[in-house]
C-alpha positions as CSV (number, residue, x, y, z in Angstrom):
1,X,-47.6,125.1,207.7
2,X,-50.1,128.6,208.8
3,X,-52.0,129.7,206.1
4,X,-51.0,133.8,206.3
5,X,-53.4,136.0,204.7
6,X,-53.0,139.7,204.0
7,X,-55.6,141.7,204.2
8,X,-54.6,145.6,202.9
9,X,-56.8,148.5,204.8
10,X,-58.4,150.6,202.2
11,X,-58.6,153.4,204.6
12,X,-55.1,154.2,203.4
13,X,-56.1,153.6,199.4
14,X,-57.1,156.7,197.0
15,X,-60.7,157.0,197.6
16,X,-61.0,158.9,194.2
17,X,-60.8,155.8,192.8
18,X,-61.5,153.4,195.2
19,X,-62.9,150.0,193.2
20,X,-59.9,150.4,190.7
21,X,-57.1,150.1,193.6
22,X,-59.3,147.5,195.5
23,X,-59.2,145.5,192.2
24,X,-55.2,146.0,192.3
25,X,-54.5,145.2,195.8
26,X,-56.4,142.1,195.2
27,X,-55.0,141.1,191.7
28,X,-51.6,141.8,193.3
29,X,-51.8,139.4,195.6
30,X,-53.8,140.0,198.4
31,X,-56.3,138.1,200.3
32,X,-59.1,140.4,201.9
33,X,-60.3,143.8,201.9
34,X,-60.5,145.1,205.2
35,X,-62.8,147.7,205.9
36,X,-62.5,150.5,208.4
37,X,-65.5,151.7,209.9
38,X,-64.8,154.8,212.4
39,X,-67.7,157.0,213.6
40,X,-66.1,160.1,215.1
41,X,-67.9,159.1,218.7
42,X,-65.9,155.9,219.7
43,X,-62.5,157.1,218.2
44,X,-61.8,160.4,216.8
45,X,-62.0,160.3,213.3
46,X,-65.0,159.6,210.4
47,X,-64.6,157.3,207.4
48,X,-67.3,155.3,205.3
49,X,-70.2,153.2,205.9
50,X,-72.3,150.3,204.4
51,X,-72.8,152.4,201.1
52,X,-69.2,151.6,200.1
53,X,-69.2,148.1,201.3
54,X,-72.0,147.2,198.7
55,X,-70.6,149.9,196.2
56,X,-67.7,147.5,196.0
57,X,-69.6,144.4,196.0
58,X,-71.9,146.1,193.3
59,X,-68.5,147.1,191.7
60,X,-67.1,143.1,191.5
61,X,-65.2,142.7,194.4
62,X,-65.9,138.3,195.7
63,X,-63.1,138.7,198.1
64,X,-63.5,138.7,201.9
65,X,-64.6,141.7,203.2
66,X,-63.6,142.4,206.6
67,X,-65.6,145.0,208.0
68,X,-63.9,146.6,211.1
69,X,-66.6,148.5,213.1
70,X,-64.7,151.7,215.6
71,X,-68.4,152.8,216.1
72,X,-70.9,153.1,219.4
73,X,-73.1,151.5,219.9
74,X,-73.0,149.0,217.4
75,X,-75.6,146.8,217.0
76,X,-78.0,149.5,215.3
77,X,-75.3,149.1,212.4
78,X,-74.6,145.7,212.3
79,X,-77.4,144.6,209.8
80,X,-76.5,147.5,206.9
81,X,-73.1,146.4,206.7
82,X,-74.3,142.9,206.5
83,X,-77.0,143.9,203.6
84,X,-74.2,145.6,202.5
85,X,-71.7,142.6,201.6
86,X,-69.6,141.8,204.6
87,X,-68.2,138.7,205.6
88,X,-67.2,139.6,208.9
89,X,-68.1,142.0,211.1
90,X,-65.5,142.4,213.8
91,X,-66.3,145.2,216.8
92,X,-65.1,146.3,219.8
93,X,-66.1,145.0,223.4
94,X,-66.4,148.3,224.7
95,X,-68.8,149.4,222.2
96,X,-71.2,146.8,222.8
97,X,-73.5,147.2,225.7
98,X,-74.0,143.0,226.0
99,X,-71.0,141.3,223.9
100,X,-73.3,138.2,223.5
101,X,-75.8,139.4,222.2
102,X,-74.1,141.1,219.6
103,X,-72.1,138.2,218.0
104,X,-75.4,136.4,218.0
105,X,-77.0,138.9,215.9
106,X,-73.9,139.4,213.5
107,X,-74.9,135.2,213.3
108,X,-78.2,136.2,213.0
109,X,-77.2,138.3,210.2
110,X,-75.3,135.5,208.1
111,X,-72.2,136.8,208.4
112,X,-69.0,135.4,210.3
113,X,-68.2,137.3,213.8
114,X,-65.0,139.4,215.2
115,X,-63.6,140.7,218.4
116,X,-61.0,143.3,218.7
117,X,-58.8,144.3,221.4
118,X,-57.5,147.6,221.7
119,X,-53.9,147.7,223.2
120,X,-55.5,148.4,227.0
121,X,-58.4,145.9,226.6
122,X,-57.6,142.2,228.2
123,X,-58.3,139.0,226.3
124,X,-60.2,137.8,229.4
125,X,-63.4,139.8,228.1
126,X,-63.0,136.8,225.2
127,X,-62.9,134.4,227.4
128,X,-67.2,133.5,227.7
129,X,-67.5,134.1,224.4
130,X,-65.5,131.9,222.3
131,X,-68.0,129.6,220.7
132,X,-69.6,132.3,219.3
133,X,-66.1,134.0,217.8
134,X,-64.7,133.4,214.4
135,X,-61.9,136.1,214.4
136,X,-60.0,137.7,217.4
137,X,-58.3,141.2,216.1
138,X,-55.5,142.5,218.4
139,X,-55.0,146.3,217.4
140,X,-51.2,147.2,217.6
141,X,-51.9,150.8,217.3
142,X,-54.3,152.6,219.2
143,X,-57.7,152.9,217.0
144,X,-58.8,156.0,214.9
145,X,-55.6,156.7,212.4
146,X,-53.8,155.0,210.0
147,X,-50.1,155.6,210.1
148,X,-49.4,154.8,213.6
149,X,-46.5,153.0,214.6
150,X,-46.4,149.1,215.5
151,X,-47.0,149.1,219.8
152,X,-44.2,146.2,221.1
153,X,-45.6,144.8,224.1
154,X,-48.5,143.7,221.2
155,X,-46.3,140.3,220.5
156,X,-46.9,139.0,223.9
157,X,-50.9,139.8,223.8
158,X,-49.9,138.1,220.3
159,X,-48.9,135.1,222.1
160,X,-51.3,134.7,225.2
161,X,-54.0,135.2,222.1
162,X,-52.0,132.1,220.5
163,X,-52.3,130.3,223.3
164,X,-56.0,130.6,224.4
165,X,-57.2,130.1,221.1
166,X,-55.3,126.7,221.0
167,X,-56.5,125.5,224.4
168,X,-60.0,126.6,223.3
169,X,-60.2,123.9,220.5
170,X,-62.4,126.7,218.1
171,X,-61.3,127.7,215.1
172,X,-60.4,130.9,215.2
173,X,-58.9,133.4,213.2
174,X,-56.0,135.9,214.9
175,X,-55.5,139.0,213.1
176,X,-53.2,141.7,213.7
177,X,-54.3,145.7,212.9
178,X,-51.6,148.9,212.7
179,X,-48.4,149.0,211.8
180,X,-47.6,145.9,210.3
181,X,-45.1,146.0,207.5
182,X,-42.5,144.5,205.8
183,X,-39.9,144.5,208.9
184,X,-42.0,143.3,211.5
185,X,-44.5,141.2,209.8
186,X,-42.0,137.8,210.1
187,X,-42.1,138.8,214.6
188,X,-45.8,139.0,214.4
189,X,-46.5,135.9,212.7
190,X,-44.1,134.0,215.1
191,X,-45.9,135.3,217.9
192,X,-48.8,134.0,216.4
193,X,-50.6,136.2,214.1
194,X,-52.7,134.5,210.9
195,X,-54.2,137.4,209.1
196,X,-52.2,141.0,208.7
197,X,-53.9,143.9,208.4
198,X,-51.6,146.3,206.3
199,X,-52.4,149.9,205.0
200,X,-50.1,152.8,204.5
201,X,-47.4,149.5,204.5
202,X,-49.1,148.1,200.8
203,X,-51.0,151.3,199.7
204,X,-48.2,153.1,200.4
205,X,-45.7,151.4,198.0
206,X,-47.3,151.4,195.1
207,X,-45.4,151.4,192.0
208,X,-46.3,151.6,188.7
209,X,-43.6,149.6,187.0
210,X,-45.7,146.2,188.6
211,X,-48.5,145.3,186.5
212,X,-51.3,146.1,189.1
213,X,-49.0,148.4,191.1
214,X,-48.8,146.5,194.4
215,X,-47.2,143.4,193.4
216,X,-43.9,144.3,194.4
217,X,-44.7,145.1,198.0
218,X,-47.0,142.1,198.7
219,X,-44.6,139.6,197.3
220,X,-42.4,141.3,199.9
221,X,-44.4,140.6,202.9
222,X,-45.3,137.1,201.7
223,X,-41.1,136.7,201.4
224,X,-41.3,137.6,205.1
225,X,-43.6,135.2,206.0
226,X,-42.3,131.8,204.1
227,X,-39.4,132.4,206.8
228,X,-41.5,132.7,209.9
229,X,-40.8,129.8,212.3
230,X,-43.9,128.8,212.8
């Protein structure tokens, strides 16, 4: 059996209260915090940086933190988020001048590495690289909003992703970013998806009739998953 692990997207949670509905998502169920890091430069829209990361370490939170960098260039940032608390530290190709280097010093760093793919980016830019990659993310939405709609011709890149990590022989993660939910989330493990980035899809569904509000909706997606021929 795949171990699935849901990882919410806080950039869709009340930030008036962040550490409060991070300690829900997680007591309800959920398996990582993923962290969105956008810088207004490299997509077109400005969240947080490595002062939240450790304000929720400082706050409690021993769950994977996955720290998704939208920013260029990155490497200047790479060692704050990794003072910061992050366990990986996933970027973009195209915001790295030298894609090598960059996973070596997230290594450097002590912290665990991550590519993402954008819709229009080929896995081939993976392909040199893989010893040094503990996570390939495949974005399903272009990068910059939360919100967006699931993009279908992802399953396939889903499934060539599959396939190349499986010839490689490393052990590597594949995680899937924007609009996952509870319809399509059984689709996108088939086609070979591990780890599920969900955000307006759990933070979204809150109810406060479940004891940590979220319960309901993650139990949900798990349902989906147990059926998932995989």
């Amino acid at each position: 059996m795949a171990e699935f692990k849901i990882a919410p997207s806080i950039l869709s949670a009340d930030f008036a209260r962040l550490g409060e509905e991070v300690d829900n998502v997680l007591a309800s169920g959920a398996d990582i915090v993923h962290f969105d890091v956008m810088d207004n430069h490299y997509v077109p829209n400005l969240t947080i940086g490595p002062l939240v990361c450790d304000a929720l370490r400082k706050h409690g939170v021993t769950h994977e933190i996955d720290v998704h960098l939208m920013v260029k260039p990155v490497d200047r940032i790479i060692p704050d988020f990794a003072q910061a608390g992050a366990t990986f530290i996933t970027f973009h190709p195209e915001a790295s001048e030298h894609i090598d280097r960059s996973l070596q010093l997230v290594k450097a760093e002590g912290c665990k590495t991550g590519l993402v793919f954008n819709p229009a980016t080929p896995l081939s830019l993976a392909e040199h690289v893989l010893d040094k990659v503990d996570r390939i993310l495949l974005m399903s939405v272009n990068p910059g909003f939360g919100g967006q709609k699931f993009i279908p011709h992802t399953l396939e890149k889903l499934r060539q992703a599959r396939k190349m990590i499986d010839e490689s022989g490393y052990d590597i993660d594949l995680e899937i970013d924007g609009g996952v939910n509870v319809n399509n989330i059984r689709e996108i493990a088939e086609a070979g998806a591990r780890t599920f980035v969900a955000g307006s899809a759990v933070f979204g569904a809150a109810k406060d009739s479940d004891p940590n509000r979220y319960e309901t909706v993650i139990a949900a997606l798990r349902e989906e998953l147990s059926k998932a021929n995989v």
